[in-house]
N, C-alpha and C positions, 0 to 999 in steps of 0.2 A: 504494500500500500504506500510505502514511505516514497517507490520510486515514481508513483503519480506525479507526487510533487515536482520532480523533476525532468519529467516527460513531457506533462503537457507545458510547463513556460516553453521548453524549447520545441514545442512541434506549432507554439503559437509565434515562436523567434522564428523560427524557417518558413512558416506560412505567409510573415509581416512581410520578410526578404523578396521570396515569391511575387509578391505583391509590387512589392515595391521595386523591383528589377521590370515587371510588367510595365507600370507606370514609365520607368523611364525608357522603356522602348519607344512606347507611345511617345512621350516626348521629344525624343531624339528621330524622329519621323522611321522608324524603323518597316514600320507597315502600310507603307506610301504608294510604293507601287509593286504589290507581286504580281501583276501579267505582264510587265517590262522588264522581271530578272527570269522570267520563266520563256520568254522569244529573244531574250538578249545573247541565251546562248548558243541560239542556231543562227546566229547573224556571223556570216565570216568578216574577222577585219583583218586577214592578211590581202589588202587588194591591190 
């Protein structure tokens, strides 16, 4: 029982992380454009 105590702060500390890693994706425009990295790489640019 004593290790509850200890388990849930940190599965609430990796959850927060989670979260907050999420956020700054969004921030950092990470998910801006996935159909332009997904046709960018059948574009040749050796021309």
């Amino acid at each position: 029982m004593n290790v509850l105590l200890v388990l849930i702060p940190v599965a609430l500390f990796l959850g927060g992380l989670g979260v907050a890693a999420f956020f700054w994706a969004l921030s950092d425009h990470q998910y801006e454009d996935p159909e332009g990295a997904a046709q960018r790489i059948l574009l040749d640019d050796d021309l």
